[in-house]
C-alpha positions as a Python dict, from the first residue, in 0.01 Angstrom:
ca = {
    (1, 'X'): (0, 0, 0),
    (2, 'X'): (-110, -84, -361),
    (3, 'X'): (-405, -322, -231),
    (4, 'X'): (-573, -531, -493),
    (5, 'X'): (-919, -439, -341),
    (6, 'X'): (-818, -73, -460),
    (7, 'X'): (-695, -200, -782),
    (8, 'X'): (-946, -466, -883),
    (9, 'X'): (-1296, -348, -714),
    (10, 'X'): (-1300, 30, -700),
    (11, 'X'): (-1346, 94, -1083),
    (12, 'X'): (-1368, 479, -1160),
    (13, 'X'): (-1714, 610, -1295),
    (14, 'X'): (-1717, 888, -1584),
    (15, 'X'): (-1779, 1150, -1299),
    (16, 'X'): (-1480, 1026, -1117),
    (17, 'X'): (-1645, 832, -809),
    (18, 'X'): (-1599, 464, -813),
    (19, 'X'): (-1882, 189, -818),
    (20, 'X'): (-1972, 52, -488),
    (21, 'X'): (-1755, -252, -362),
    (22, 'X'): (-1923, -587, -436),
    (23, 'X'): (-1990, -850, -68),
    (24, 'X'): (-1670, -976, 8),
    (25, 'X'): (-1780, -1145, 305),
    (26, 'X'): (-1464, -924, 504),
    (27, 'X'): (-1557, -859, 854),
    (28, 'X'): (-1431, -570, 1041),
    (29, 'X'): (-1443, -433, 1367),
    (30, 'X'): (-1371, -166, 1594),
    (31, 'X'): (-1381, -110, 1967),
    (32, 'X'): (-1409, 259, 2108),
    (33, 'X'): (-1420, 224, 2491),
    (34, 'X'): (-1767, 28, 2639),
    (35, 'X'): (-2040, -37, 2379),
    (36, 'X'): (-2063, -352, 2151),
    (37, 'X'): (-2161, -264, 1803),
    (38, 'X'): (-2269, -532, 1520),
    (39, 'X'): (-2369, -484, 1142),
    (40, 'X'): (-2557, -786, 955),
    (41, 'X'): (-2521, -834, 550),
    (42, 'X'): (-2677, -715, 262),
    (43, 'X'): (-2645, -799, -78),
    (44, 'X'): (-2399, -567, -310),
    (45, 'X'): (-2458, -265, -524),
    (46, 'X'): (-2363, -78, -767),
    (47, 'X'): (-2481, 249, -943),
    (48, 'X'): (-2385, 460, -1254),
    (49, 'X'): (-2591, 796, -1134),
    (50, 'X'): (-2403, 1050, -989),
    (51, 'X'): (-2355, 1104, -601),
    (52, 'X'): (-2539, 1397, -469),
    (53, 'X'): (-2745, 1493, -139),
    (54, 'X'): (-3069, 1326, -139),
    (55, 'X'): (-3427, 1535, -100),
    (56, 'X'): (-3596, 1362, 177),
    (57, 'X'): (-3999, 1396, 281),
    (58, 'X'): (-4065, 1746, 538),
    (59, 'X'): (-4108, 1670, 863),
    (60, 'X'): (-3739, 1454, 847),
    (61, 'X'): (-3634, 1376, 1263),
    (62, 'X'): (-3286, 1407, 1144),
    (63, 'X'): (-3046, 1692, 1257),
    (64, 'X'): (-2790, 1736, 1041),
    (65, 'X'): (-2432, 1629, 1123),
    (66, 'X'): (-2207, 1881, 980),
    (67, 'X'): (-1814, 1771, 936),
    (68, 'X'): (-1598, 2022, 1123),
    (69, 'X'): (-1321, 1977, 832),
    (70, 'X'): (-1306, 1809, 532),
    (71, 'X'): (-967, 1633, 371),
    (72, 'X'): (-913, 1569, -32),
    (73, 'X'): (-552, 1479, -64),
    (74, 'X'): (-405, 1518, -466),
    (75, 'X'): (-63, 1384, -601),
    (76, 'X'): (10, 1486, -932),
    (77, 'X'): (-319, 1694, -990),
    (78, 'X'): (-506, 1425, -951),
    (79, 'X'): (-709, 1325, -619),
    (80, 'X'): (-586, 1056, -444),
    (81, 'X'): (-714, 709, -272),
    (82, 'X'): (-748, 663, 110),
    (83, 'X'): (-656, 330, 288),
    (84, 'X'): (-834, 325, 584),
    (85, 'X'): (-871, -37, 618),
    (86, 'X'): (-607, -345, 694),
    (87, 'X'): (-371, -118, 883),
    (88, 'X'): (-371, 151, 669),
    (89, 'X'): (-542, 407, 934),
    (90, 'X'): (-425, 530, 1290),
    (91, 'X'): (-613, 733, 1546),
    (92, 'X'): (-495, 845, 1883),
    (93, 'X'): (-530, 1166, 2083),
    (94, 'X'): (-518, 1507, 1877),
    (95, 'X'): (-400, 1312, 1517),
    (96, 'X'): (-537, 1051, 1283),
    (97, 'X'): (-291, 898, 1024),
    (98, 'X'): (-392, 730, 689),
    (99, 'X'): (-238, 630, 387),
    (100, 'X'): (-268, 795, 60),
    (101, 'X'): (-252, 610, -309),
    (102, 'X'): (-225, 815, -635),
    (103, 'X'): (-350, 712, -921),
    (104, 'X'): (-29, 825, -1045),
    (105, 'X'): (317, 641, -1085),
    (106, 'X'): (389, 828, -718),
    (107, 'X'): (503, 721, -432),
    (108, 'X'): (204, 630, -183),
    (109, 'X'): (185, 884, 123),
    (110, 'X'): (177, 847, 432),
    (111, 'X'): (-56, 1201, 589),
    (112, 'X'): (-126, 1296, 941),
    (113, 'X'): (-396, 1537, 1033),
    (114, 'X'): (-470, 1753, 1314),
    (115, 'X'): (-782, 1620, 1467),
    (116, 'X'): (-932, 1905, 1560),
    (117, 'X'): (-886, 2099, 1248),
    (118, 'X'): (-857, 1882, 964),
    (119, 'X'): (-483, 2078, 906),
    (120, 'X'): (-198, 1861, 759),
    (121, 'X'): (69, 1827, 998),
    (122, 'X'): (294, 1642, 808),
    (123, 'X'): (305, 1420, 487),
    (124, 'X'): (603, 1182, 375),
    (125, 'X'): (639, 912, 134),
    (126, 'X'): (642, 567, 202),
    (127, 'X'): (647, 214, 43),
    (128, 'X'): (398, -5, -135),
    (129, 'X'): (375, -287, 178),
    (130, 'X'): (318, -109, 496),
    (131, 'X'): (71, -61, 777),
    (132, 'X'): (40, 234, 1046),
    (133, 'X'): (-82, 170, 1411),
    (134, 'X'): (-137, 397, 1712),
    (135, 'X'): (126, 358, 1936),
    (136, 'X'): (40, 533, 2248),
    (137, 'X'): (68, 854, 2142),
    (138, 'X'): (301, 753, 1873),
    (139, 'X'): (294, 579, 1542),
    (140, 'X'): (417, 274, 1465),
    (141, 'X'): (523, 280, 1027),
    (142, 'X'): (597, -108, 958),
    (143, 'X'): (741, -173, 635),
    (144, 'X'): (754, -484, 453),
    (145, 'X'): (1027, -497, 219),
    (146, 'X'): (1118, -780, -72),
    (147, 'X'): (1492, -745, -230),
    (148, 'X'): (1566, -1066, -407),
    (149, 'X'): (1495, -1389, -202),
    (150, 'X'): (1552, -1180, 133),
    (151, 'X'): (1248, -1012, 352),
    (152, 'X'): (1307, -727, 558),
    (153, 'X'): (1057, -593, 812),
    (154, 'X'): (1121, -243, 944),
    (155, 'X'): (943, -122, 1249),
    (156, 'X'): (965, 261, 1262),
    (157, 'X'): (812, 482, 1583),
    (158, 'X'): (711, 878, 1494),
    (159, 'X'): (662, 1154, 1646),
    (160, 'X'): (311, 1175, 1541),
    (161, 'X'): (201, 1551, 1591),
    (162, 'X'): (553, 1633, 1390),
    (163, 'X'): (694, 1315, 1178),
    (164, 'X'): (1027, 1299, 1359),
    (165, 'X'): (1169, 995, 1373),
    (166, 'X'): (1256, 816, 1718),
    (167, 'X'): (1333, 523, 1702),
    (168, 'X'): (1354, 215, 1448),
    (169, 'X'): (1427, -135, 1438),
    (170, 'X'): (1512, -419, 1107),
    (171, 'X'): (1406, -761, 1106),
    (172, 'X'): (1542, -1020, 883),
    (173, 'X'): (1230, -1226, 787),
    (174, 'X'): (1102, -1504, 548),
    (175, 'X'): (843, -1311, 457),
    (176, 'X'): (695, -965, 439),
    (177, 'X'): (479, -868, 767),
    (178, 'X'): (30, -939, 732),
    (179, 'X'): (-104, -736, 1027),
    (180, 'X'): (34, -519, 1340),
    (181, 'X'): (-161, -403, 1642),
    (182, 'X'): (-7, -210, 1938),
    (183, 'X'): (-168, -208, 2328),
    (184, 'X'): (-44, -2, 2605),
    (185, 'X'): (313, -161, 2613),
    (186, 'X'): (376, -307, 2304),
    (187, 'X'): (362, -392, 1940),
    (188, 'X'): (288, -705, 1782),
    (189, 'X'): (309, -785, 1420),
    (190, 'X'): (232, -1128, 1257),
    (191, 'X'): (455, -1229, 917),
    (192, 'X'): (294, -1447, 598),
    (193, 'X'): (486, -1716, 720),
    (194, 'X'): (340, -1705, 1076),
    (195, 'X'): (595, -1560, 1293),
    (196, 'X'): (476, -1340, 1564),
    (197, 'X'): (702, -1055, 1718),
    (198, 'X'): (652, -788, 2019),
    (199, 'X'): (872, -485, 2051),
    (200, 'X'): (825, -306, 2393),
    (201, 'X'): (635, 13, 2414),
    (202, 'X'): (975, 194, 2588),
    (203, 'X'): (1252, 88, 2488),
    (204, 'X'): (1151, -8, 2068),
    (205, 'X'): (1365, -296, 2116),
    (206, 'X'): (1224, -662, 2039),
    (207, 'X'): (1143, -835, 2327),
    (208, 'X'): (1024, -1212, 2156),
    (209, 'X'): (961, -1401, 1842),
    (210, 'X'): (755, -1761, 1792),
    (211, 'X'): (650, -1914, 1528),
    (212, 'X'): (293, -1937, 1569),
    (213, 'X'): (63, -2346, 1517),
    (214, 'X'): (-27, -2429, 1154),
    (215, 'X'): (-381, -2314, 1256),
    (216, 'X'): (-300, -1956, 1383),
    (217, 'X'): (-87, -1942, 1037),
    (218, 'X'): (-351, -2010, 826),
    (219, 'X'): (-639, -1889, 958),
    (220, 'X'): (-558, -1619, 1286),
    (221, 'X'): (-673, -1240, 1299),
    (222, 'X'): (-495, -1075, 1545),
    (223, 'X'): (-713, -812, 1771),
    (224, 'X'): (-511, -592, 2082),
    (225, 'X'): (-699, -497, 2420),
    (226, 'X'): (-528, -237, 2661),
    (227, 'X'): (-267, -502, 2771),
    (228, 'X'): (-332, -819, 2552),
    (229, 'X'): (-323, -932, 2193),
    (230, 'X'): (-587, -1261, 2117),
    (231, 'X'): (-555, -1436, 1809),
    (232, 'X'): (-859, -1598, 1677),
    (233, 'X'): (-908, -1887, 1460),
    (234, 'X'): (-1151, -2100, 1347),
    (235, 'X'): (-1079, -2356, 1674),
    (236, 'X'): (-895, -2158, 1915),
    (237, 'X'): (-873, -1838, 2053),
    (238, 'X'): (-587, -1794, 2265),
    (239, 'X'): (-451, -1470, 2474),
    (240, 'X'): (-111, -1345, 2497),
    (241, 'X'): (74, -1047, 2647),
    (242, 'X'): (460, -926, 2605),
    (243, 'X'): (540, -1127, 2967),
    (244, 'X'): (331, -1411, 2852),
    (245, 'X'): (276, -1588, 2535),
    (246, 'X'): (32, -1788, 2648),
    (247, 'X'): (-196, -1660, 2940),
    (248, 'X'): (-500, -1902, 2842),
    (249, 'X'): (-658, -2035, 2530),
    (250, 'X'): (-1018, -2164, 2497),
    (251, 'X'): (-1252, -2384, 2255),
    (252, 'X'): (-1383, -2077, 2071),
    (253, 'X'): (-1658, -2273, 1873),
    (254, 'X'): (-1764, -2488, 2184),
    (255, 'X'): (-1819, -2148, 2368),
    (256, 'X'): (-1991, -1993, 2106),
    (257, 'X'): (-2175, -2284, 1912),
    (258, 'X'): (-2052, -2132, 1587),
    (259, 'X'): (-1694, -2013, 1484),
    (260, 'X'): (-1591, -1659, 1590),
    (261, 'X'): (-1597, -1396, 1360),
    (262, 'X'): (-1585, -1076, 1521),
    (263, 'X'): (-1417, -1006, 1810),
    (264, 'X'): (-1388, -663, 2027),
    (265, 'X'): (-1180, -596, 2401),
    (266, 'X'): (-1225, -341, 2619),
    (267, 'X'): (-1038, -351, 2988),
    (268, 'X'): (-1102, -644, 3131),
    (269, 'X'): (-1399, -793, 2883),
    (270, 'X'): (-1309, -1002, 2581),
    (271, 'X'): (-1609, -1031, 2344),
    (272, 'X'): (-1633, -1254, 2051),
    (273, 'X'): (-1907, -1283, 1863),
    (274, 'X'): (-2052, -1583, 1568),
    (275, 'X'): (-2289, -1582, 1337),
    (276, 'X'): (-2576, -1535, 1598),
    (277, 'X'): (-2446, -1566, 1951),
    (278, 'X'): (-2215, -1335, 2106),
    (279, 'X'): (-1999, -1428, 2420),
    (280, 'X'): (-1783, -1261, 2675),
    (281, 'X'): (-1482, -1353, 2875),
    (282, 'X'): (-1260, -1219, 3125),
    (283, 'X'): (-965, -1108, 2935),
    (284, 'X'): (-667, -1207, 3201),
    (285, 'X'): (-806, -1566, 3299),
    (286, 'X'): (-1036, -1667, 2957),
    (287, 'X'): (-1310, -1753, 3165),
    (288, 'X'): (-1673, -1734, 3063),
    (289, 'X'): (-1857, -1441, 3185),
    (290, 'X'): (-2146, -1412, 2988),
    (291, 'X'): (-2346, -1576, 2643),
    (292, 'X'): (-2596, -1453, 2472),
    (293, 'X'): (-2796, -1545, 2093),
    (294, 'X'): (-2897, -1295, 1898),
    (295, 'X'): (-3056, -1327, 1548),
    (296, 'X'): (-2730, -1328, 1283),
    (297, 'X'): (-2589, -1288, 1037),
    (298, 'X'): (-2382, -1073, 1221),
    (299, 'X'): (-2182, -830, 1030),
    (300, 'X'): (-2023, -548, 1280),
    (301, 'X'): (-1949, -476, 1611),
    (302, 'X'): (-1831, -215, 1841),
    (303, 'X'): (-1752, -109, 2235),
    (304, 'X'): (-1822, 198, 2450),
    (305, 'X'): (-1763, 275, 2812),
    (306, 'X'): (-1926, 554, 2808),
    (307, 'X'): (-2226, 370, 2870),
    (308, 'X'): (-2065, -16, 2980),
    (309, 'X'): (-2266, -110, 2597),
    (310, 'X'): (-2188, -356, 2331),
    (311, 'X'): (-2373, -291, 2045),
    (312, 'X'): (-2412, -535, 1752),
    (313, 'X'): (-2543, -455, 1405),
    (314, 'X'): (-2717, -740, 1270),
    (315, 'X'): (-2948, -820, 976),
    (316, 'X'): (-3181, -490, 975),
    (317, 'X'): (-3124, -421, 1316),
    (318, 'X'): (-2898, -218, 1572),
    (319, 'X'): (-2920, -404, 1909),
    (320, 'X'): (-2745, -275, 2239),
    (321, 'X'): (-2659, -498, 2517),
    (322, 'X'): (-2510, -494, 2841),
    (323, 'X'): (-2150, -539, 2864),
    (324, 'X'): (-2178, -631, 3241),
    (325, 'X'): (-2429, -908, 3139),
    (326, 'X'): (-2509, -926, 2813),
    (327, 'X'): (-2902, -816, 2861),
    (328, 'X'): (-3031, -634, 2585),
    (329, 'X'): (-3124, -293, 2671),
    (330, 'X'): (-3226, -159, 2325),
    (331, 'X'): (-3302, -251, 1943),
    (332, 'X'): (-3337, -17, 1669),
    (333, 'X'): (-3453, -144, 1298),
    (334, 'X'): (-3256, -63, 999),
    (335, 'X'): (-3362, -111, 673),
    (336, 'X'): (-3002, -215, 610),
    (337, 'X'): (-2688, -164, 689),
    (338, 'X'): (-2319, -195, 510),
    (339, 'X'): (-2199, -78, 318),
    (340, 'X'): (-2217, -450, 174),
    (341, 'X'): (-1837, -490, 142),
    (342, 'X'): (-1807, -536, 516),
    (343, 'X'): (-1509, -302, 548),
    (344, 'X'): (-1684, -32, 756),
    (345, 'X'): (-1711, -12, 1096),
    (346, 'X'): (-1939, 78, 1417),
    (347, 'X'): (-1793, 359, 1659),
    (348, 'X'): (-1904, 565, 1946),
    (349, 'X'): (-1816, 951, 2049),
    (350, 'X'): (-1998, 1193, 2277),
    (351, 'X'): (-2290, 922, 2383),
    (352, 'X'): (-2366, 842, 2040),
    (353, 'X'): (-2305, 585, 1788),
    (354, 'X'): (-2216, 593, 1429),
    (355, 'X'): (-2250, 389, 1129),
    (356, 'X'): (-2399, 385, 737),
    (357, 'X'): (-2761, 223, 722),
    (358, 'X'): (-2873, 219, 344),
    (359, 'X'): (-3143, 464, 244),
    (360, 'X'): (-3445, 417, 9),
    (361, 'X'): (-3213, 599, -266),
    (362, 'X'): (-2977, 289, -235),
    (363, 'X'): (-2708, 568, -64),
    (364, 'X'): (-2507, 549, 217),
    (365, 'X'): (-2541, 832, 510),
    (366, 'X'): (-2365, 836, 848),
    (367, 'X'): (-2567, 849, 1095),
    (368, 'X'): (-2518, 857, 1487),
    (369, 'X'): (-2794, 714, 1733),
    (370, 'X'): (-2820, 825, 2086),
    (371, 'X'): (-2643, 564, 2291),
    (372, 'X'): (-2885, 541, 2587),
    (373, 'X'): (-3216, 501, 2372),
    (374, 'X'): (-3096, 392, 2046),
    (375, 'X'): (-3246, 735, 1854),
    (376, 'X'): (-3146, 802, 1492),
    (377, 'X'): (-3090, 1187, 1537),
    (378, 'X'): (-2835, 1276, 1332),
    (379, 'X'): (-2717, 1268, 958),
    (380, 'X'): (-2484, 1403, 754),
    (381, 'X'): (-2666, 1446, 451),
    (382, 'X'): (-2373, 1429, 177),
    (383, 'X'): (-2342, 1083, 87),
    (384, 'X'): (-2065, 847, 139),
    (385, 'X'): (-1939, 658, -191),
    (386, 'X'): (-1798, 336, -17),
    (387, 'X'): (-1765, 466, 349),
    (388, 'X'): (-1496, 310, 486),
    (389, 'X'): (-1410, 230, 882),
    (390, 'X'): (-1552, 486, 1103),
    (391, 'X'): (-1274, 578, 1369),
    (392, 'X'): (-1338, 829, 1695),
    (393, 'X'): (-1091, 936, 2009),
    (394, 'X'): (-1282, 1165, 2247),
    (395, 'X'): (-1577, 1343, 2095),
    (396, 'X'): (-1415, 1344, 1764),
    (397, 'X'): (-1553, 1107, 1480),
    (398, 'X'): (-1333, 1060, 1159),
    (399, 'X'): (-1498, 914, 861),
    (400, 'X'): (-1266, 801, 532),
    (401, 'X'): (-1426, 797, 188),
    (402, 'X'): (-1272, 658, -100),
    (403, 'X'): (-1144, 982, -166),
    (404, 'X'): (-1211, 1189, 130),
    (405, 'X'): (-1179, 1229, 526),
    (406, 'X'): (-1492, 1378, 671),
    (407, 'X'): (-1374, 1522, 1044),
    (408, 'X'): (-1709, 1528, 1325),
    (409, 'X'): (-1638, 1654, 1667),
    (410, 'X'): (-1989, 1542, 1874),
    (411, 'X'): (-1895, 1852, 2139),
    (412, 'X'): (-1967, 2096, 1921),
    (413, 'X'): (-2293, 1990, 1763),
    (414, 'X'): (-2524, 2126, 2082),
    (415, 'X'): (-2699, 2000, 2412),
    (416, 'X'): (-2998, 1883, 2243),
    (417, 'X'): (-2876, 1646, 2024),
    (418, 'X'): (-3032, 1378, 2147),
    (419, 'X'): (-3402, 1482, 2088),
    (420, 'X'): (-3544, 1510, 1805),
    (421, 'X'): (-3591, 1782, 1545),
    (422, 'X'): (-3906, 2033, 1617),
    (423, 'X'): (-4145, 2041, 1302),
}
């Protein structure tokens, strides 16, 4: 996946570590089980010092969070470029898959890792154009393909703890495929002309193809729950399963006041969320549960059950809120949070959540707060370069760098994690 963001905004530094990615105004979300997360802006930046750990003042509340394993994939001789962004990362249990671009005429790669261990369990080579999603416990490989005025799409399920293939299927399309997300029993990907297709879960074959409205075309990002897929524009919002291509749509602005921008699913709880109010809906039926303003921008968002939270990262704040009503139960100032590209990501593992606020230094750390009081406890103290979106499954937290995957598991960092240091 040669993406222009890699090829146009990460520009390497004499020491070899890129500069930081300038606002984009990209929004990006992630939903691990029943917490809502949300991130607000900040401006860009960019630095020519090198990156190295950062002294901070004695008496520092922080524990430090440790990375079980540590991945630097090279092609060539020469250290490659993670994707972990725009369907270019998979997690499920045991495995996380990500794509791997050389700076080198090679092939990209396609690597999956143990998640436990950090240990490569298999590595092939794949094409420019394609995306990776959990399926189950599988992976879904779509490849877009462009020979001459015809489009091919091909959907390919793996084995994901060994690489065999299982099972694959070719479309003949117009044009090459934009985004795929998977539930529980089937795949969905969206083309660049706007046609929407589901393959079933079982049997990999395709069970339906639309063309979606002009507006869902043009403007609709494509989000899966456990048995749903929504697609979101600036007007609609509409629900649709592979029984049902349309189980309900709704006036998305006129619920929210504002157009949606982020949106997260969990169960039976839809939650989409403006530039400062944030709304939930019953995910079979579309109807309004709860509403709820919060000061914006907005910027990232993100779901736990472990605690029924949705927690919301806003402009120099982390505030949690009920996910039965939308209450707010906690609020936690940041002096920032990013970074500014908006390509990161909020998740939750082991009662905690995780994300990059910006430091004094102008660095970016991850850090995990206590889910049930909002605590900064934790830190890794090696900074990230651009920190890209955090993914968990279980207690295990997996966080991409430009050029490195940094493996957490929150099980085995101790019972008292959640107070703070002793001086």
């Amino acid at each position: 996946m040669r993406d222009p963001l890699i090829q146009t905004q990460l520009r390497r530094r004499p020491h070899g570590r890129p500069t930081r990615w300038p606002a984009s105004g990209r929004r990006a979300i992630t939903t691990v089980m029943g917490v809502i997360l949300f991130v607000s802006g900040c401006g860009a930046v960019s630095t020519d010092r090198g990156v190295g750990p950062v002294q901070h003042a004695a008496g520092s509340h922080f524990r430090a969070l440790e990375p079980e394993w540590r991945y630097r994939g090279t092609v060539g001789g020469r250290t490659t470029t993670l994707v972990a962004y725009r369907g270019g990362a998979a997690i499920s249990q045991g495995w996380v898959a990500f794509i791997e671009v050389p700076f080198t005429p090679e092939a990209n790669r396609l690597t999956c890792l143990d998640l436990e261990s950090g240990r490569v369990l298999w590595q092939r080579r794949v094409a420019d154009d394609v995306r990776c999603v959990a399926f189950g416990s599988q992976l879904l490989v779509v490849t877009s393909e462009q020979r001459g005025s015809a489009s091919t799409i091909d959907l390919e399920v793996v084995d994901a703890t060994s690489g065999r293939h299982m099972a694959a299927v070719r479309l003949a399309v117009a044009d090459a495929a934009s985004s795929a997300v998977a539930t529980l029993d089937a795949a969905y990907v969206s083309t660049r002309d706007g046609k929407m297709i589901c393959v079933d879960a079982a049997s990999h074959s395709v069970l339906w193809q639309e063309q979606l409205a002009p507006d869902e075309q043009a403007h609709g990002l494509l989000f899966a729950g456990d048995r749903n897929v929504f697609i979101v524009t600036p007007r609609k919002l509409r629900a649709l399963s592979r029984s049902d291509r349309r189980l309900w749509e709704s006036n998305a602005p006129e619920l929210l006041g504002c157009d949606p921008l982020l949106t997260e699913s969990l169960q039976d709880r839809l939650v989409i969320a403006g530039h400062d109010a944030v709304a939930a809906l019953d995910a079979t039926t579309g109807r309004l549960l709860w509403k709820r303003a919060v000061r914006g921008p907005l910027r990232q968002t993100g779901i736990s059950a472990e605690q029924g939270v949705y927690l919301a990262a806003t402009e120099g704040s982390l505030l949690a809120m009920s996910l039965h009503d939308g209450h707010a139960l906690w609020e936690q100032t940041l002096s920032s949070v990013g970074p500014p590209s908006g390509l990161t990501s909020l998740t939750t593992a082991g009662g905690h959540v995780f994300l990059y606020p910006m430091e004094a230094d102008r660095d970016w750390y991850l850090h995990a707060f206590t889910l049930s009081q909002g605590k900064d406890v934790l830190r890794d103290p090696d900074p990230f370069v651009v920190g890209l979106r955090i993914m968990s499954q279980g207690t295990n937290v997996v966080a991409p760098d430009f050029d490195e995957i940094r493996g957490y598991d929150v099980a085995k960092l101790g019972s008292d994690i959640g107070s703070p240091a002793r001086r």
